[in-house]
Steps between C-alpha positions, in 0.01 A plus 500: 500500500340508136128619524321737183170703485327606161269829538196640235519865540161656575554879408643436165493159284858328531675291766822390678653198604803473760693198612740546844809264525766409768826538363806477712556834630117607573206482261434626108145629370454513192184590316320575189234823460270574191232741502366747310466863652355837373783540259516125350680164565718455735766195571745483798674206654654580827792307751596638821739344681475452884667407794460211735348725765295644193660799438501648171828533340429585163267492208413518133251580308451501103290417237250754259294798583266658229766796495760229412788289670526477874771433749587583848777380754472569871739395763502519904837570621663493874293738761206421242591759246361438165568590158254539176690409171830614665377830636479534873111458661513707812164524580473130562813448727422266764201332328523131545256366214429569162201517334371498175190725412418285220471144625356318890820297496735781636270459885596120540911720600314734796253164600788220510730756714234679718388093586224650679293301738082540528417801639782653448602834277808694333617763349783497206594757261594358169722684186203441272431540059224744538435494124654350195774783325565635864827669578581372815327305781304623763473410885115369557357414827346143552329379768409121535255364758470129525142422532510130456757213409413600106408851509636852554327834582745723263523870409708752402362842713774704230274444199236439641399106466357222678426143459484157640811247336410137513840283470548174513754280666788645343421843549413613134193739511211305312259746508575890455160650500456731295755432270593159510356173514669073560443374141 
């Protein structure tokens, strides 16, 4: 499998393009994010690494916030432990995905493994990057509805939000609304 998506943000000018590859042991996503937020420009290119039942094993992410350079390393050990920059995560033990606050490309992980038929629903609770600069990473709840062959009732009852994903074949989100749009 090779498939990409390229997203416009809507809240704030910049965008983000991801491309997802098979590589022998599972798959590799790797993406690039620039947009500029309340404090100034930001650039951050992204590659998690998952496995062939699309489990997240690890990730990194690095690039350039306005406050200066940026770099993080999480990992998913056995029992689904997981570590930020070395330091243990315990709040987030037993979260399967990952996701990325910053960019759509993180849902494809939680749509490819959940391979939910029409009509049906799920609940997963990712380790998720709340904000850029945070400490640690937080457990959020997801749910995902499958409303249609390309779209996805989504929300996250924790924060709160709710919105209706469009994806295409692949499973990368198109549409993101309110944040993100296909390019």
């Amino acid at each position: 499998m090779n498939a990409s998506a390229r997203w416009h943000r809507l809240d704030l000018p910049g965008n983000d393009e991801a491309h997802l590859l098979s590589v022998a042991a599972g798959y590799t996503l790797a993406g690039l994010a620039r947009f500029r937020d309340e404090a100034g420009p930001v650039s951050l290119s992204y590659l998690v690494d998952i496995d062939k039942d699309w489990y997240t094993r690890s990730a990194v992410v690095m690039g350039t916030l306005p406050a200066g350079p940026y770099r993080i390393d999480v990992k998913a050990g056995r029992g689904r432990t997981w570590s930020f920059n070395g330091d243990p995560a315990p709040a987030v033990t037993g979260c399967v995905d990952f996701d990325l606050g910053f960019t759509p490309s993180t849902n494809i992980l939680s749509i490819r493994r959940l391979a939910l038929p029409v009509g049906a629903e799920a609940e997963v609770t990712v380790a998720w990057l709340p904000a850029l600069g945070a400490k640690t990473l937080q457990p959020l709840r997801q749910l995902y509805r499958r409303i249609a062959d390309d779209h996805y009732r989504y929300s996250c009852p924790d924060l709160p939000f709710d919105s209706t994903l469009r994806v295409n074949a692949d499973g990368f989100v198109l549409d993101y609304p309110p944040l993100w749009e296909a390019a």
